[in-house]
Every structure is written in C-alpha cells, then in structure tokens.
N, C-alpha and C positions, 0 to 999 in steps of 0.2 A: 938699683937705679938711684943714681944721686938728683940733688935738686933741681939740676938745671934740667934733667932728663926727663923731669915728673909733665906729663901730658896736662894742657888748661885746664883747670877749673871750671872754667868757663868761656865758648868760643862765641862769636855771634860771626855770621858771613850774609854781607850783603841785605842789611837788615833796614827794613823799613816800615815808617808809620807814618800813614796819611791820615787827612781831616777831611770828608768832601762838605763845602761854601757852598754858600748860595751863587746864584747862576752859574752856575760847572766851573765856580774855583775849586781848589785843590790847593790845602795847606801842605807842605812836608815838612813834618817834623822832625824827621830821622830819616835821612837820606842814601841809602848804601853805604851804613858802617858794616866794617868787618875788622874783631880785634880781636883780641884771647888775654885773658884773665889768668895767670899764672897762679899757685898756692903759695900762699903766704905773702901773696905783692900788695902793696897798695898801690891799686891805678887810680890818680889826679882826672876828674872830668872838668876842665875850666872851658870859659867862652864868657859873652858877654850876654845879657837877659838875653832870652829868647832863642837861643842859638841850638836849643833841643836837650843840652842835657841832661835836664831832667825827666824830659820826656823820654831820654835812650834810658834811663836807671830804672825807670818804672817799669819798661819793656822787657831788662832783662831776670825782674823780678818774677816777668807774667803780670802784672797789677794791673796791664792794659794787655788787649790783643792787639797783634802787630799785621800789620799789613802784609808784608812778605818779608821771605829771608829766612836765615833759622839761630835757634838759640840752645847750645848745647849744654849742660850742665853735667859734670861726670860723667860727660862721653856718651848723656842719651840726651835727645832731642827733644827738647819739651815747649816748640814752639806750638802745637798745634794741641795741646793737651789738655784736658777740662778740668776742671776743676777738683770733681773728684779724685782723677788722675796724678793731678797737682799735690794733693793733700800729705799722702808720705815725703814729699821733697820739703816742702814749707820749712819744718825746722830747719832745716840744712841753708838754707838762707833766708835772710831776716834782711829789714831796711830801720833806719833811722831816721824820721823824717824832720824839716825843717821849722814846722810850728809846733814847738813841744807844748803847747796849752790845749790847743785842738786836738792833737796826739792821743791825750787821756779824756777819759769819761771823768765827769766834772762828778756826778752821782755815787761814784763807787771808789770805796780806799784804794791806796796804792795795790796793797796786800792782794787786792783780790785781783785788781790787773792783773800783776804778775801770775798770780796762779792759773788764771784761766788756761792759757796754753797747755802749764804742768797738768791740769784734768783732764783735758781736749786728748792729746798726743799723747800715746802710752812710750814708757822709754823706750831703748835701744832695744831689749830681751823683748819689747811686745807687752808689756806687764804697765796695768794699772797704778799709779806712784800712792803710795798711802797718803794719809795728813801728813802724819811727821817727817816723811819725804821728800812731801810739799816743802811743809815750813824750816826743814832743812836747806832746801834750795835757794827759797828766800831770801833767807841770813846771807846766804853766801854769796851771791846777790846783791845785798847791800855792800858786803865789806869791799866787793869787786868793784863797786862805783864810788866808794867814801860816802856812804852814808849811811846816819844810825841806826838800828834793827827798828826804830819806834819809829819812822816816816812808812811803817808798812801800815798802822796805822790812820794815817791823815789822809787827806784828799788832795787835789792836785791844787786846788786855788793855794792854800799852805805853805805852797814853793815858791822861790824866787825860779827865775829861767833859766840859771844854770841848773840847779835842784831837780827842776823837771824834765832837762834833756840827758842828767844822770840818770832818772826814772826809764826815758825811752830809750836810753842806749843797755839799761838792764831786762828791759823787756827783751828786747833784740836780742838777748844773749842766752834767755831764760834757757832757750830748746838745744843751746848748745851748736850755734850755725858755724857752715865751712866759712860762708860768703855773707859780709855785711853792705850793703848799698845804704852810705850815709847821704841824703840827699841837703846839701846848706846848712847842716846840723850846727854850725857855730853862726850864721849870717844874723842872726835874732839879736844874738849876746852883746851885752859889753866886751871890749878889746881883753880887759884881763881877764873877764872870763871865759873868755875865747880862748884863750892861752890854756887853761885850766883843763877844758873838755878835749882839745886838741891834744893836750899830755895824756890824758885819760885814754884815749884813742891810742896813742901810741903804746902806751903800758899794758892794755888788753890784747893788741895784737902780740905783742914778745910773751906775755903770760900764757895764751890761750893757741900762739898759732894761727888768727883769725887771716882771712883776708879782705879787703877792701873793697870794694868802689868809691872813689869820695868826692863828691860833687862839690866843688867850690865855685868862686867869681875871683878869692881873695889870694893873690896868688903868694905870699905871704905866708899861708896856710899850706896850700898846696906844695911850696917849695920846704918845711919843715915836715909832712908829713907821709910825701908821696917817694914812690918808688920809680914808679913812671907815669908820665903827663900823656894825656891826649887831648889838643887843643881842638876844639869846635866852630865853626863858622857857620851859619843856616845851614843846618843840620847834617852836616859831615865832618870827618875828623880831617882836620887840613896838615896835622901834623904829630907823631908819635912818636915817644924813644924816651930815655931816662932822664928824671929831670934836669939834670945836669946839663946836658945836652938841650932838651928845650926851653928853660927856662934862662939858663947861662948864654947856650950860642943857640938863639932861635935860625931856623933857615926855611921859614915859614914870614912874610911881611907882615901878617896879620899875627904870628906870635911874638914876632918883634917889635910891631904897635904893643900888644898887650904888655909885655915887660918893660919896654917903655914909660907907658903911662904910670908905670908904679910913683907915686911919689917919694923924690931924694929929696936929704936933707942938703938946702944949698944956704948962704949966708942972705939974711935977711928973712928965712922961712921955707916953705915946702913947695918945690915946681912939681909940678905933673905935664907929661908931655901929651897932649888929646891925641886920640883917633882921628882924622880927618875925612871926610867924606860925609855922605848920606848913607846911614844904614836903609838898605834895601830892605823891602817888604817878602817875607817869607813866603808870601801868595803868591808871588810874581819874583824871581829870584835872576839875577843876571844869567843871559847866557854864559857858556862856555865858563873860564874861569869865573867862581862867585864872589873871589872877593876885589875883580880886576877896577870895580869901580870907584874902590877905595884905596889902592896900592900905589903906593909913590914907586914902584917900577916894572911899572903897568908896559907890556908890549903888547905888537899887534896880534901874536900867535895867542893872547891870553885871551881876547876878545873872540877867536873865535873856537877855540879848542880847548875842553874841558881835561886839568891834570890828573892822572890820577895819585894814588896814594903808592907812592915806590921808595925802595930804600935809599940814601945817598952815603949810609955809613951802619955797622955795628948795631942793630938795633934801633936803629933811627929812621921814621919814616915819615917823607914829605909831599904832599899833594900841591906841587907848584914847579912850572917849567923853568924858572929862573933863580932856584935854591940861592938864599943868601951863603954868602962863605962864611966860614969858621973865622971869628976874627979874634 
C-alpha cells in the first residue's frame, strides 16, 4: 500500500455540536462537517473568531461530547465511547493548547508534568516504564524541543511563552501520538517567536511522522505549515483542498475575503482589505447560503438554497453555487 492508498487517520461525517440557550435557542457550533485526516498531512483549520474551530479540534479529540455524527480514529468509531473506553486511544492522540501558562500546573516542576503520563499509560508491550525509563524519556524530550535537561527542574512561571508552549508541545509527544490537534499554539507569542515554534512543529513532524490538525486565524502560519486548509464559516467547512489552491486561488468568497484582508506591503505602509458586512449571530445564522449576507456576489438562488460542500477540481472542495474562477 503506498501513501496515497493509506486509509484516514482520522474521518469525521456529518458532525455536530450544539449548545441549547435560554428560551429554546440553540447555538451550532459545528455544523455538518465531514473530512478525513490523512497520515502524515497537516490540515490548516482557519476562519475568523468564533466560526467553530476550535470547538471541531476539541470534538475530534472527544474533549467534549458531540451532538451527532461520527468520529472515526483508526477505522473505529469513537464517537460514542466513555471514557474508560477512551483511555487506551489517548496517547495515540494528544492536543497542544493555546494558553501555554494555564496548560501547566503552576505547583509542580516540569519534570513531573511530563512524567505523569510515562506512570499513567504502560508502553507499547503493556509493561510499567521504570524511573530510569522515565528519566530517559525526559531527556529526550527536552533535546526534541531545544531545551536544557535542567528546565525539568523549574516550574512553569520560570518560562518565557515561547519556553512554555515547548513544555506543551513536549508533553503532547510524551506517549508518542499518531495525531496532534494544535489548537492557536502560536496566537499568544511574539511574531519571532511564532516563527520559532511553528519551525519546531514542522521539524517534529519530518522527525517523528506526526500528523496534524492545526488551528490558526494567522493565515501566514497556516500557508507555511499546512498541507491542506479547511476554511470555516459559522461552523461549516465552506471550503477544502490543498493550500495552494485555497489560499492562492480561493473559489470560496469568504476565503477570498479572508486572503484578502491579509495585509500587503504597499508604498507609504500596510493596507489591509476588510471583510464587509455584519458578522451574523451564530444563534440565529442566515438561511440558505450563510455567508450570502456578507458576499459581494450574492444571487437570488444563495438566498434561498443552502450549498453544499462538492468538488469543482482535484482535491478541492467548495460549498458555494457560484465558485470563484481560477484566476
């Protein structure tokens, strides 16, 4: 079986997570996605606040139960699975979250972070890992994130916030995961140290084989690190395919707002081109097409007919009746 032949990772079909409001609202926060996770890919989750993201990364960890649909990992189904159930899978996927200080226990060394897992989960054979095991794993550990054997050590105040999302991206790796779900993991940082962890990310995948989800805004990030993009909208994917393709020639209006707005260097300083419209309330979300209230080529069939998510080329799929052309 060559690579391209290798079955998801990871599929999710027709997946959803509600909130139920007071007086019988009803938030959706993940609204009939259905995508597959390939091995070894890094899939880009961008959109703008609010737009579910993070809420789909959480869902396909299990970190929240999901309202319906299903989430397959290694070709079993572990959307409806307890906890217990849960527990042999856990190391096999790990998250990264976005506030590395909140991340870590402020009371306990690094050292011992990291270990807890290595005690918890016995290895691959089923066997209890010794100390020197342990503190083998450690080491190796640090030198996989660039930092010294002696930050095993300290506590987490001690770190700057690049320091500490090396800490959480080494925790994450401790048990040896297929599948890493980065949620914002650089949005915290300074710009060059954005740069820093985002290489680090890339270096761990070609070392280790990892594969991704990686949750950004910054699309900057996303077009250096991804594989393929799935663009977001209240809480649907409105457009998917390689980044190339969606970041270079969007055929999504709302992905081609979003690359847009990037700011160019023009003479006299930096334009940015805005989103126009009123972002709609996720409680209450346009009929039919959702993003028709905002879309500079807005028809009457968008207003009353909801698109779905269909291919228009290679790998490339777009939820919108009037695909921009390839320009």
């Amino acid at each position: 079986m060559t690579p391209g032949d290798a079955p998801p990772l990871m599929e999710v079909r027709d997946l959803r997570k509600t909130y139920a409001l007071a007086r019988g609202q009803t938030l959706k926060a993940v609204d009939g996605i259905s995508l597959s996770v390939m091995p070894g890919e890094v899939l880009g989750l961008v959109g703008e606040s609010g737009c579910g993201k993070s809420t789909l990364g959480r869902c396909l960890l299990r970190l929240m139960d999901v309202t319906s649909g299903q989430i397959l990992f290694e070709g079993r189904d572990i959307t409806a699975l307890g906890e217990r159930a849960l527990r042999p899978l856990r190391p096999r996927m790990q998250m990264v979250f976005q506030d590395s200080y909140a991340s870590l226990n402020p009371r306990r060394r690094i050292g011992d972070l990291l270990a807890e897992p290595l005690r918890v989960h016995p290895d691959a054979g089923g066997r209890r890992r010794s100390a020197a095991e342990i503190a083998a794993c450690l080491h190796e550990l640090m030198e996989l994130v660039s930092l010294p054997r002696a930050a095993l050590n300290r506590y987490a105040h001690e770190f700057s916030g690049g320091q500490r999302q090396r800490i959480n991206i080494a925790r994450a790796l401790t048990l040896s995961p297929r599948l890493v779900v980065a949620d914002e993991p650089v949005s915290a940082l300074d710009v060059s140290v954005q740069a820093q962890i985002v290489n680090l990310f890339m270096d761990l995948q070609a070392r280790l084989g990892l594969t991704y989800v990686f949750v950004a805004h910054d699309l900057a990030v996303v077009r250096q690190i991804s594989t393929r993009v799935a663009v977001m909208y209240l809480g649907a994917v409105v457009e998917l395919g390689a980044t190339d393709d969606v970041l270079h020639h969007p055929a999504h209006p709302y992905s081609a707002a979003l690359t847009a707005a990037v700011p160019r260097p023009v003479v006299g300083g930096m334009r940015a081109v805005p989103l126009g419209g009123d972002i709609p309330s996720p409680i209450a979300r346009p009929a039919a097409c959702r993003f028709h209230t905002r879309c500079p080529h807005v028809q009457e069939r968008c207003r009353v007919e909801e698109p779905t998510l269909r291919p228009i080329g290679p790998g490339h799929d777009v939820a919108c009746h009037f695909p921009l052309s390839r320009g």
